[in-house]
C-alpha positions as CSV (number, residue, x, y, z in Angstrom):
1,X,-7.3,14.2,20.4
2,X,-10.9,14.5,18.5
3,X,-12.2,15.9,15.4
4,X,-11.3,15.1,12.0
5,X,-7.1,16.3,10.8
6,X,-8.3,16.6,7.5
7,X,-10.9,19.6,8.6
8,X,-8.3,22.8,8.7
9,X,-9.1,25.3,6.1
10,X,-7.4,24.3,2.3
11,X,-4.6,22.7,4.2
12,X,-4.1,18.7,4.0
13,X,-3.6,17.6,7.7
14,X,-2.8,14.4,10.1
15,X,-1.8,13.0,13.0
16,X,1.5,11.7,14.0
17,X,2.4,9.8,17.0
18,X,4.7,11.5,19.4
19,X,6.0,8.2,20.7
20,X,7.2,6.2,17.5
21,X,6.7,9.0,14.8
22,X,4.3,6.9,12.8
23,X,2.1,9.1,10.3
24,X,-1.6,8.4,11.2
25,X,-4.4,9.2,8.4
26,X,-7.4,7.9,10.3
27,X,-8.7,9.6,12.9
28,X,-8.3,7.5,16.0
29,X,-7.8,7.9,19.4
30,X,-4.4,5.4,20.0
31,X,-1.4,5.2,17.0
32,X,-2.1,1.7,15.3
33,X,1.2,0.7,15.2
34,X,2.7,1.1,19.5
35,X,-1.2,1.8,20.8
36,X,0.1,5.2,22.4
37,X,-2.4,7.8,22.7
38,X,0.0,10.7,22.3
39,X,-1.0,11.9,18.5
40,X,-0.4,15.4,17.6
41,X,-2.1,17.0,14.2
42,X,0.2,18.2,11.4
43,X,0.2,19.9,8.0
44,X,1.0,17.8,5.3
45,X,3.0,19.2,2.2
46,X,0.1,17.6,0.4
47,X,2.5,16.1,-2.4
48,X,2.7,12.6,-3.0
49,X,1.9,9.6,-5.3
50,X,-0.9,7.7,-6.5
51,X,-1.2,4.3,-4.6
52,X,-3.8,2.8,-6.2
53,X,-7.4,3.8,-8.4
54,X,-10.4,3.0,-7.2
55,X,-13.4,2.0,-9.1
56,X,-15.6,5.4,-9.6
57,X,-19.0,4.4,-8.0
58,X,-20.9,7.5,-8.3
59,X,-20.9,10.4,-11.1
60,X,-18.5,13.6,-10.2
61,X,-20.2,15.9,-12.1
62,X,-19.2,17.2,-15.8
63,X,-15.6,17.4,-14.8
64,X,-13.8,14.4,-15.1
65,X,-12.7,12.6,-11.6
66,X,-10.9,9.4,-10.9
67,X,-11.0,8.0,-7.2
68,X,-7.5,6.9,-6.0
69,X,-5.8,6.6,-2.7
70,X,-2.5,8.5,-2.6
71,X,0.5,7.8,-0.6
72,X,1.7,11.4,1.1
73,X,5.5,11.9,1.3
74,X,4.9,11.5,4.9
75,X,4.3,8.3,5.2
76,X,0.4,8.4,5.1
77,X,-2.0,7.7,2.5
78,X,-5.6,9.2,1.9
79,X,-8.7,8.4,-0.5
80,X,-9.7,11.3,-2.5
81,X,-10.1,12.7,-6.2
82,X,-8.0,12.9,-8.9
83,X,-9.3,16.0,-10.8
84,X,-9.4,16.2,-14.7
85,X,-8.7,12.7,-15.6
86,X,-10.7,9.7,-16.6
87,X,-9.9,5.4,-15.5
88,X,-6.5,4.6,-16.5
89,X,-5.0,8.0,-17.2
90,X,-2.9,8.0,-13.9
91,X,-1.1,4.7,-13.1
92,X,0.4,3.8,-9.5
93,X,3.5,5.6,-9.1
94,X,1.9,9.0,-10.7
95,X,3.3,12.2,-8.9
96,X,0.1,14.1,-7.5
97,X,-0.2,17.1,-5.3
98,X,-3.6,18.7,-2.8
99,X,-5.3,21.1,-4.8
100,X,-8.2,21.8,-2.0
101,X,-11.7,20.6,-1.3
102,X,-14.7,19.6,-2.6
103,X,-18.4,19.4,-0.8
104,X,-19.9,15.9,-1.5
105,X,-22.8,14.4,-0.6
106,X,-24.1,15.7,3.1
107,X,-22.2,18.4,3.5
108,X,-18.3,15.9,3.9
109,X,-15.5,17.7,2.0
110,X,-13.9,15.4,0.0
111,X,-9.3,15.6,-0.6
112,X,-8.8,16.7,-4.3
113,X,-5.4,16.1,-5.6
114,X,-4.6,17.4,-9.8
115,X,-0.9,15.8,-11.3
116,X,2.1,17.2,-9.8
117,X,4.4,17.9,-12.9
């Protein structure tokens, strides 16, 4: 399977193993936990939880934006954007949902997630 799971239109996606079920964020080309190479693309529910922050390296623009990676209920996690808050304001654990995309530098779209709750 090539191409980037992420790339479907306003819909957070990824790839699963069919042989052992495990969730698979990265695109690759074998499952990195039983090495099959039977990976099939699905939707994600895009709700989950903030796994850690990130140090912000760049500015976001005038809207606030804090870098985390986020843990899907599915088992996968993801580094994106947490819209509309500043450092500190969402500590691990925080319930987060996809809110969409946003163009970054060179044309990538980059996962934007807002507080679920």
């Amino acid at each position: 399977m090539h191409g980037n799971p992420l790339a479907a239109a306003e819909s957070l996606r990824f790839h699963r193993c069919t042989f052992c079920t495990t969730p698979v964020q990265a695109i690759a080309e074998l499952c990195p936990a039983c090495g099959s190479d039977r990976l099939t693309v699905e939707r994600s529910s895009g709700v989950g939880r903030v796994h850690r922050a990130l140090k912000a390296t760049s500015a976001r623009g005038a809207e606030p934006s804090l870098p985390v990676v986020v843990e899907l209920v599915e088992g996968f996690r993801i580094r994106s954007w947490l819209d509309g808050l500043l450092p500190g304001a969402a500590p691990v654990g925080t319930p987060v949902r996809f809110v969409g995309y946003a163009r970054a530098a060179g044309g990538a779209r980059d996962p934007r997630f807002a507080l679920n709750g």
